[in-house]
VEXDREN-2710 file (C-alpha; in Angstrom, 1 decimal):
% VEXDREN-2710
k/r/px/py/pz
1/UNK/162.0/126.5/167.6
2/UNK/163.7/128.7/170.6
3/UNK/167.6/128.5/171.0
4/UNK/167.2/126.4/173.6
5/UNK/165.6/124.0/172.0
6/UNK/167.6/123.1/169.6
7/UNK/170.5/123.0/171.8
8/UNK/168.7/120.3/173.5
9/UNK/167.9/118.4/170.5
10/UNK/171.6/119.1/169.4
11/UNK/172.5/117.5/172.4
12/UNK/170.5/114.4/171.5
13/UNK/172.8/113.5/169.0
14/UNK/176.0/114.7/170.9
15/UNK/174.9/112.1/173.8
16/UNK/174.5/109.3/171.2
17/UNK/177.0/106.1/172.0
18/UNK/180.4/106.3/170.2
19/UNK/180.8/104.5/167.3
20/UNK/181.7/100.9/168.2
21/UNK/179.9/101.0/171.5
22/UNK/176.8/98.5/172.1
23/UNK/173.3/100.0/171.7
24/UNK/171.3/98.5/174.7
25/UNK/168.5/101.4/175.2
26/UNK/166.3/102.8/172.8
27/UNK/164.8/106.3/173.1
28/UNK/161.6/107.3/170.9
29/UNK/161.7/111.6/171.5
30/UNK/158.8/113.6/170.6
31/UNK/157.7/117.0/171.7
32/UNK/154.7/119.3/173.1
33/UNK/155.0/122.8/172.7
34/UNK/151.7/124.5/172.3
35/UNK/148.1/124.2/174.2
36/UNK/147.2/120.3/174.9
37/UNK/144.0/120.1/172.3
38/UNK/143.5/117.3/169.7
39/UNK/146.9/118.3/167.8
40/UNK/149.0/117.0/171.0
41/UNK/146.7/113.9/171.5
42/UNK/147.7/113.0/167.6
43/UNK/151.2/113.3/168.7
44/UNK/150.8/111.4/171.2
45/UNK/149.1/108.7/169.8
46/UNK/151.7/108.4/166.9
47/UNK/154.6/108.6/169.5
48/UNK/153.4/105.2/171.1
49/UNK/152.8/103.7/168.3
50/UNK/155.7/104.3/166.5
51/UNK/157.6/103.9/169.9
52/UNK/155.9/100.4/170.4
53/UNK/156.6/99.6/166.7
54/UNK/160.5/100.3/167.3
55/UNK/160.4/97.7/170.5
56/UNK/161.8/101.7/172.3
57/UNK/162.5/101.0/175.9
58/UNK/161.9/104.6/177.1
59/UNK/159.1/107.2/175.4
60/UNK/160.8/110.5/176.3
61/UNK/158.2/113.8/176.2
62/UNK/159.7/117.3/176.4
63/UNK/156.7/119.3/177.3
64/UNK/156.0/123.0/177.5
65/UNK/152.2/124.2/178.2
66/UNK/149.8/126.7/180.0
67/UNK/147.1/123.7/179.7
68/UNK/144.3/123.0/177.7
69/UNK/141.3/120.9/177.1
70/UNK/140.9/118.4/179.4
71/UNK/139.3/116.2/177.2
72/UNK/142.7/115.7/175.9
73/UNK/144.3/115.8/178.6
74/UNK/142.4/113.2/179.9
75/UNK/143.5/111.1/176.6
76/UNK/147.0/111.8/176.6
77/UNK/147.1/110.9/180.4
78/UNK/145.3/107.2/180.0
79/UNK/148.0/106.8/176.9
80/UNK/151.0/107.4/178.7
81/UNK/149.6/105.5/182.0
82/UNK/148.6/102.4/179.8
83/UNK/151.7/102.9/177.5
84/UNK/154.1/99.4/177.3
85/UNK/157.7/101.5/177.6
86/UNK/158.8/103.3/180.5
87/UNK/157.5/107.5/180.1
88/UNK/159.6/109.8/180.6
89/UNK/158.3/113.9/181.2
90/UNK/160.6/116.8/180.4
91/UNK/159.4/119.7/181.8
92/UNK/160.8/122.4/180.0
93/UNK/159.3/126.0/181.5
94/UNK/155.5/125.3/182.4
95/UNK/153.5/122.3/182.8
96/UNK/150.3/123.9/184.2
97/UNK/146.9/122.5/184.3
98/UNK/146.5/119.7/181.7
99/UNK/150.2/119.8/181.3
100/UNK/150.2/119.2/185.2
101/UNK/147.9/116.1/184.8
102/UNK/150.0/115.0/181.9
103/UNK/153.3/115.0/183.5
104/UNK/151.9/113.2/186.7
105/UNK/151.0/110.6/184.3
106/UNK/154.5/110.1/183.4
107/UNK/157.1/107.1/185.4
108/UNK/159.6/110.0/186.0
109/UNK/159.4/114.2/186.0
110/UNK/162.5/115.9/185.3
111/UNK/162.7/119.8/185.0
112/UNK/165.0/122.6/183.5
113/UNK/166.5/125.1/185.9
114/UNK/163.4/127.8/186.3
115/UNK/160.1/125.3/185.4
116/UNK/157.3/125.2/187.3
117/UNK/154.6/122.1/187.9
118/UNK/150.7/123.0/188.9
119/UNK/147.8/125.3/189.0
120/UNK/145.5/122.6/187.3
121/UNK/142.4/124.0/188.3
122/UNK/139.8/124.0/185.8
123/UNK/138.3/127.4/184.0
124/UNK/136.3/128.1/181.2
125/UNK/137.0/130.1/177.9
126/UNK/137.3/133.2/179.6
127/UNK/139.8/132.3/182.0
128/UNK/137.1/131.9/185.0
129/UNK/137.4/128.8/187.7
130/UNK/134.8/126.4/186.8
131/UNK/131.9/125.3/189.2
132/UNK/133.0/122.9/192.2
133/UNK/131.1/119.7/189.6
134/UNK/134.0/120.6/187.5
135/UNK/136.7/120.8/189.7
136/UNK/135.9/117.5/191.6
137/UNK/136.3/115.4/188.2
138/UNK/139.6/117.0/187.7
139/UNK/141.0/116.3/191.5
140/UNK/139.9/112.5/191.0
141/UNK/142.0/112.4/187.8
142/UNK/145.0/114.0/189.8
143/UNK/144.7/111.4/192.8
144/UNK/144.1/108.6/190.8
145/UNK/147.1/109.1/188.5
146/UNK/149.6/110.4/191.2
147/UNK/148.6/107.1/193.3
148/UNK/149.0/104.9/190.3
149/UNK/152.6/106.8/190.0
150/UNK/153.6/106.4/193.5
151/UNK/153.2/110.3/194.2
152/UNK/151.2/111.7/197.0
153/UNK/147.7/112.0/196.0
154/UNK/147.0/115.1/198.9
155/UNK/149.7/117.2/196.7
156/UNK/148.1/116.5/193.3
157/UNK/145.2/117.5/194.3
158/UNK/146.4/120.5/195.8
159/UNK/146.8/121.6/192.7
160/UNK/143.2/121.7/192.0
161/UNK/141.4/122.3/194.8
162/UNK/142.2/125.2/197.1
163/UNK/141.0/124.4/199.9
164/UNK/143.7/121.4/200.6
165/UNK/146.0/122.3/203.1
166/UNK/149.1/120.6/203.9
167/UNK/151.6/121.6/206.4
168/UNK/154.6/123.1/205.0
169/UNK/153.6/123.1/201.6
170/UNK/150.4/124.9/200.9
171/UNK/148.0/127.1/203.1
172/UNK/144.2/126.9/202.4
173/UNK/142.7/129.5/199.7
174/UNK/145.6/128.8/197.1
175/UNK/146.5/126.4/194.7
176/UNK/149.4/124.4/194.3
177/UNK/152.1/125.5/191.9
178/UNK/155.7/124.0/192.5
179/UNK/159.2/125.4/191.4
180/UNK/161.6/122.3/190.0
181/UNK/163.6/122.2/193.6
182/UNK/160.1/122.1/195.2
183/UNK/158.9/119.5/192.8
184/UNK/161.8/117.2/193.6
185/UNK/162.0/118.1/197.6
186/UNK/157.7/116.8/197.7
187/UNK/158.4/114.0/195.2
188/UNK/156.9/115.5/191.9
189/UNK/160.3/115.3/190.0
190/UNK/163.4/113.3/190.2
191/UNK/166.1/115.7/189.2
192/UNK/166.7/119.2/187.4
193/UNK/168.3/118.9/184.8
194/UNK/169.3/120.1/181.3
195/UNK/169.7/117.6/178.6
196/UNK/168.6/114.3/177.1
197/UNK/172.3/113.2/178.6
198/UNK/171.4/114.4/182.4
199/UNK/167.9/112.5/182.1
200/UNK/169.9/109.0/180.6
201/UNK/172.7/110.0/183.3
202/UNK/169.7/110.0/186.3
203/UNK/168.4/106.8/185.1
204/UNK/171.2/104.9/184.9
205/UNK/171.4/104.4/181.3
206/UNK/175.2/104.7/179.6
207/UNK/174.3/103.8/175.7
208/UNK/171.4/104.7/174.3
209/UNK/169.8/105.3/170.4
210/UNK/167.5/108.2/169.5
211/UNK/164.4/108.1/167.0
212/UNK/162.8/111.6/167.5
213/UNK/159.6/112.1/165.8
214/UNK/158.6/113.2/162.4
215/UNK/155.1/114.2/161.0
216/UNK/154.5/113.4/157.5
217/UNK/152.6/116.0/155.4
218/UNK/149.2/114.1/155.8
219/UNK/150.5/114.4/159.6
220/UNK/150.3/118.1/159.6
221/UNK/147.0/118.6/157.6
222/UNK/144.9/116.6/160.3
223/UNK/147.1/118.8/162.9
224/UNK/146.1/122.0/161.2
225/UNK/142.7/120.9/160.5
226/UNK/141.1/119.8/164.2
227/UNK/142.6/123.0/165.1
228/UNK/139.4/124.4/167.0
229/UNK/140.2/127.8/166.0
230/UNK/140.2/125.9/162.1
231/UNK/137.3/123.7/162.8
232/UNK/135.7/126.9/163.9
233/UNK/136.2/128.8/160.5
234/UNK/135.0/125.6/158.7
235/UNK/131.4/125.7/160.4
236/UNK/131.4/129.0/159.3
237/UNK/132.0/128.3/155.5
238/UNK/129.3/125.7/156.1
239/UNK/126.7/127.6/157.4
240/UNK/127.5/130.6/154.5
241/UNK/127.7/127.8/151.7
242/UNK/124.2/126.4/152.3
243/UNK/122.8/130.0/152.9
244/UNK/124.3/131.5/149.2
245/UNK/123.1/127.8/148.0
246/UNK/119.4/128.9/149.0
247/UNK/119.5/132.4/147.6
248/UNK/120.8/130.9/144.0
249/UNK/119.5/127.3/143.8
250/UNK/121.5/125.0/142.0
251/UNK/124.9/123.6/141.9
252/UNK/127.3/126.6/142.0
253/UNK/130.2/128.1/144.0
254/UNK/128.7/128.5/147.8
255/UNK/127.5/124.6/147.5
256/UNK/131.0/123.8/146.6
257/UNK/132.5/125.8/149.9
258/UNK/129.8/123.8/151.8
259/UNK/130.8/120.4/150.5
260/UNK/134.6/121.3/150.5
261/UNK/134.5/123.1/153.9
262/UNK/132.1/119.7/155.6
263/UNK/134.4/117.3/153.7
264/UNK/137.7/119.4/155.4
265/UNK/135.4/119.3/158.9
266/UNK/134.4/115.9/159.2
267/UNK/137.3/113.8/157.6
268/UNK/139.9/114.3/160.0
269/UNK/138.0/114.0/163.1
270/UNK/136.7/111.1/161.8
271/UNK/140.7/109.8/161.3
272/UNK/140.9/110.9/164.5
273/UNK/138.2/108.5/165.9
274/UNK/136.0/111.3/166.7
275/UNK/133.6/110.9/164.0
276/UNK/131.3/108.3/163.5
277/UNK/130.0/107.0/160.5
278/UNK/125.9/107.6/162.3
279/UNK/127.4/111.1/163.1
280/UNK/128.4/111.8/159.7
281/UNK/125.2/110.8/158.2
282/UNK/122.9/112.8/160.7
283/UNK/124.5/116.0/159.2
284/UNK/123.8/114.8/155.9
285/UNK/120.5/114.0/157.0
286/UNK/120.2/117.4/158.6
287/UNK/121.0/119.4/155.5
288/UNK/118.6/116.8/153.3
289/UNK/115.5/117.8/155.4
290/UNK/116.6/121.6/155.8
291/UNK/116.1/121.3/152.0
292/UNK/112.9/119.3/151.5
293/UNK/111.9/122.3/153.9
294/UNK/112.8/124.9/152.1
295/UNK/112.1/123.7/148.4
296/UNK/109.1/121.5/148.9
297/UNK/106.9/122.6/152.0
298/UNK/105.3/125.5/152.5
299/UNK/106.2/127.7/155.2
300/UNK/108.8/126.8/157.8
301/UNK/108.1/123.9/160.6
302/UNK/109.0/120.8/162.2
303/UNK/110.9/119.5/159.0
304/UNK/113.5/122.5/159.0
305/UNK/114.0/122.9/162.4
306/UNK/114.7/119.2/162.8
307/UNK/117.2/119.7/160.1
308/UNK/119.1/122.2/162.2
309/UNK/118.9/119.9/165.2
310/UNK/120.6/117.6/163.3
311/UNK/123.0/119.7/161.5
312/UNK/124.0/121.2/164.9
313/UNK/124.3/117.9/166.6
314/UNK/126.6/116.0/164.0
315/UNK/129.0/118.9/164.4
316/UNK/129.1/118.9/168.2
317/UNK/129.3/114.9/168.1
318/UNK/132.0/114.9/166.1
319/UNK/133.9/116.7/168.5
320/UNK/134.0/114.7/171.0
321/UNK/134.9/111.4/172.5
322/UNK/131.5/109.5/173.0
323/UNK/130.6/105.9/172.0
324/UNK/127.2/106.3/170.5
325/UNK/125.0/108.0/172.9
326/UNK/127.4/106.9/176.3
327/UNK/129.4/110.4/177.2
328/UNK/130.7/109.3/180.4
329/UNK/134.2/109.6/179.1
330/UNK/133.6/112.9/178.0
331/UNK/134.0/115.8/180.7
332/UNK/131.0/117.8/181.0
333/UNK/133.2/120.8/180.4
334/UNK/134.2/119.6/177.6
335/UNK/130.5/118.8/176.2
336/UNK/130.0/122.4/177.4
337/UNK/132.5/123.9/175.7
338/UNK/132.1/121.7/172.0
339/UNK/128.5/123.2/172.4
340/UNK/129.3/126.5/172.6
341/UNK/132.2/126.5/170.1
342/UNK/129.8/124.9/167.4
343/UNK/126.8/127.2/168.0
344/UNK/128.9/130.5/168.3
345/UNK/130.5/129.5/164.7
346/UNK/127.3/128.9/163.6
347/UNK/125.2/131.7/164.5
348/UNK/128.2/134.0/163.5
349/UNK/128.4/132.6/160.2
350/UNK/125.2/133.2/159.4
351/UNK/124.8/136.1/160.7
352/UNK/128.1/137.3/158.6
353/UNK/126.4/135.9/155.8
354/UNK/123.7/138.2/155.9
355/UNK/126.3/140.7/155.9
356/UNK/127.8/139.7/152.9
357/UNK/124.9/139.1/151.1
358/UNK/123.4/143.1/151.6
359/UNK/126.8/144.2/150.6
360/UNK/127.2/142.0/147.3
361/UNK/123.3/142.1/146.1
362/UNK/120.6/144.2/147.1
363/UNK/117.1/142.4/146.1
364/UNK/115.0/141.7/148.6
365/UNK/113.6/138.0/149.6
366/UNK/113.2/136.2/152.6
367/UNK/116.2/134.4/152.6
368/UNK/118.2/137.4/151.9
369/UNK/118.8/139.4/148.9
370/UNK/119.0/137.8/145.0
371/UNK/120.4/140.4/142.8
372/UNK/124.0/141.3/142.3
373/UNK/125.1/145.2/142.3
374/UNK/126.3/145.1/138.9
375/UNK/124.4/148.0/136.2
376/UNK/123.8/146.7/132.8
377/UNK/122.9/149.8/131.1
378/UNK/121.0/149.2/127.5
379/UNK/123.3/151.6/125.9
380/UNK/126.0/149.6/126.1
381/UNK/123.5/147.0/124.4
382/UNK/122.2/144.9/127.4
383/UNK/118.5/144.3/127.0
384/UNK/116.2/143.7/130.5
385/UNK/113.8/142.0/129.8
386/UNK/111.7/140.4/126.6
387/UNK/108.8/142.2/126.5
388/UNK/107.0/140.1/123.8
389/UNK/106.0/138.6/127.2
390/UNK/103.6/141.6/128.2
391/UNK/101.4/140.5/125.8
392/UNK/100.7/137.3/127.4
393/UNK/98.7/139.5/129.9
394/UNK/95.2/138.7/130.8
395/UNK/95.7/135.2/129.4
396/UNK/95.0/132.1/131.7
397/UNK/97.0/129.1/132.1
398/UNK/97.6/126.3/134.9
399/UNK/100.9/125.7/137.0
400/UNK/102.8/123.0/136.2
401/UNK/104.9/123.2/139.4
402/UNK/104.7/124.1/143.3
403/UNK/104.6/128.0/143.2
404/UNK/106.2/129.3/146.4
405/UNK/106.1/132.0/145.2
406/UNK/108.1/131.2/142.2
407/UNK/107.5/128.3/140.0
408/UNK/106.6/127.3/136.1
409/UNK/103.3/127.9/134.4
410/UNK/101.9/126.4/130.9
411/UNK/100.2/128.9/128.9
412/UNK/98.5/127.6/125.4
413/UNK/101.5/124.7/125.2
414/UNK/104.2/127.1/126.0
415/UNK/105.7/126.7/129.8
416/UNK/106.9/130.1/131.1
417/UNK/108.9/130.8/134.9
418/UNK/106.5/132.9/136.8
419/UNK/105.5/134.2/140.0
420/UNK/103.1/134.1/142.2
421/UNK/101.2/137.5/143.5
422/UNK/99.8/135.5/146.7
423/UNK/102.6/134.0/148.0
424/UNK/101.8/129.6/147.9
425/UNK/100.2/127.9/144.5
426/UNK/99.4/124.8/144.3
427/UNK/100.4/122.4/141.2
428/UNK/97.5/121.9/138.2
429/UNK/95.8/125.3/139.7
430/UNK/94.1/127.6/136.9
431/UNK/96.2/131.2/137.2
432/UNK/95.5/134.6/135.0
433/UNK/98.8/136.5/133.6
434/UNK/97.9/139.9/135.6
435/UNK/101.4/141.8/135.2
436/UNK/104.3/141.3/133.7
437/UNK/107.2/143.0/136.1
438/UNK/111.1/142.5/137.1
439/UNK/111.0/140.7/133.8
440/UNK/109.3/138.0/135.0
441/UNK/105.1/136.7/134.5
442/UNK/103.1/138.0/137.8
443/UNK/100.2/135.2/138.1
444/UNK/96.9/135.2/140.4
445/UNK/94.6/132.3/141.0
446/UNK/91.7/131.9/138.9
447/UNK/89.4/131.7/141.6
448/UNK/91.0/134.0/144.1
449/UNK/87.9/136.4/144.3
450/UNK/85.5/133.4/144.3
END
């Protein structure tokens, strides 16, 4: 925390009533700091609650942002418009785009010496102004909440949109950004000032008690984990779990990372409200079909691609704020943008995967590769292969499992792994032993040349 900072929380306590003096206002204090994404709408979900719990007649908010997502924004904005205690902005340096939207939400806007209000245009990930669709769902949200506040609705959305012009404040082509003695000469803030005490001194209020917020440990986890940045990372150690998992089938190591890394993904957006339980189970739905495709049909068709769908899907659903399939709360931006977060993580972790996978083994399959790096050499008494099992060459024997290629073969009463030197075999077919290579039985059909 900056120097400033914590002289204004210092100052919290300085401005606290002297002892002996009656305690008529209570003040619930919690803070923004950072990009408005899912971590500030947790705060500010546990800030009213705990601020309704405590009966707090004032929620106080010292906020510092560039913006964000406006799904949250959006969030935030209906919490502190529909929250029972008055709400109370501190603008401390910027409060631009969502933080703009945010602050207008508030009953009263003070600023420190220097802050600035505004700019709440809406751009994408690479900093570009978003079609006019975009832009006119964002200037609703600004009217709407600055009329709901009292505030002119032309200035809010000014600050959006511009081609608003209005005499003496802003000339067509810009957008609106306004400095704290601007703010409070057009109505957007009520005083500058520099402490808790200045902001109790403005509204009238002599004795006061303080409860600032704290996050408990669990607090911080979720925080950390809907991190999009973190949920990011997570779809990637998803997507390289189930893709080790296929090379080496069987419960190991990558289809622990998957598990671990879905179970990190999923349960704290699902705390959050995000997830639904029908979301949840269309990923695990996703990955059971991916594996029915890979394991028990031949080729690859409807079954796996429908598994991807799925897959894909659940992690974008669980993103966002929809109620089963209605997404008219959601922002279309915001769909947008959950779509191309998930699939970028997803086609860079696989394609990362691959990566890995030619530098740790080198075998050759389909899926990949299958054999680690590592040299056994038979001097230092590592044997290859049996070859007692050469001998079993040019005897005949029937599959005793789906071959594809690989699979299990009986040969007089003794079942052997094998493969398959035409690719797909079907169980109870008559094979012939017709090499014996890679220490493994090479197999043919019976009737192959028929």
């Amino acid at each position: 925390m900056k120097l400033k900072h914590l002289l204004f929380v210092g100052y919290l306590f300085i401005s606290l009533p002297f002892f002996g003096q009656t305690v008529s206002k209570k003040v619930y204090f919690f803070e923004i700091d950072d990009n408005i994404a899912k971590p500030a709408l947790r705060k500010t979900e546990k800030a009213i609650k705990e601020a309704t719990a405590e009966k707090a007649d004032i929620l106080l908010l010292r906020l510092n942002t560039f913006g964000g997502e406006l799904e949250s924004a959006d969030k935030i904005r209906t919490l502190l418009l529909e929250a029972p205690m008055t709400t109370i902005v501190f603008i401390d340096n910027n409060a631009a785009s969502a933080g703009a939207l945010i602050s207008i939400a508030c009953d009263s806007i003070y600023m420190a010496p220097g802050s600035s209000i505004g700019a709440a245009s809406v751009v994408n990930q690479q900093g570009e102004i978003m079609p006019d669709k975009y832009q006119s769902y964002m200037r609703s949200l600004m009217r709407t909440t600055a009329e709901k506040k009292g505030r002119n609705p032309m200035i809010a959305q000014a600050m959006v949109d511009p081609d608003v012009y209005i005499k003496g404040i802003i000339d067509s082509g810009k957008v609106l950004t306004f400095t704290t003695k601007e703010a409070i000469l057009n109505g957007f803030c009520e005083g500058e000032v520099n402490s808790l005490g200045e902001i109790m001194q403005n509204v009238g209020v002599e004795n006061y008690d303080v409860s600032m917020q704290k996050l408990s440990f669990l607090d911080k986890i979720i925080l950390f984990l809907v991190n999009p940045i973190v949920s990011s990372i997570l779809i990637m150690l998803i997507v390289g779990g189930i893709y080790f998992e296929l090379q080496t089938p069987g419960v190991g190591f990558p289809l622990i990372v998957a598990i671990s890394a879905a179970l990190l993904y999923f349960a704290p957006h699902y705390l959050e409200g995000l997830a639904a339980h029908w979301e949840i189970l269309l990923f695990i739905l996703g990955v059971g079909l991916l594996l029915v495709e890979i394991f028990l049909i031949p080729g690859f068709g409807f079954v796996g691609i429908t598994g991807i769908v799925l897959i894909v899907a659940s992690l974008i659903l669980s993103m966002i704020f929809n109620i089963g399939f209605d997404f008219q709360l959601v922002p279309p931006t915001q769909i947008l943008g959950k779509i191309f977060l998930v699939l970028s993580s997803v086609i860079i972790g696989f394609f990362l995967s691959i990566w890995v996978g030619k530098k740790v083994i080198t075998t050759e399959t389909r899926f990949g590769t299958l054999a680690f790096n590592t040299v056994l050499n038979s001097e230092e008494g590592y044997i290859a292969q049996d070859m007692r099992l050469a001998d079993l060459i040019g005897r005949d024997g029937i599959t005793i499992t789906f071959m594809r290629p690989s699979g299990k073969v009986e040969i007089d009463g003794e079942i052997y792994d094998a493969v398959s030197d035409v690719g797909l075999i079907d169980k109870n077919e008559e094979v012939e032993v017709i090499k014996f290579e890679n220490a493994q039985l090479v197999v043919t059909k019976k009737n192959k040349n028929i």
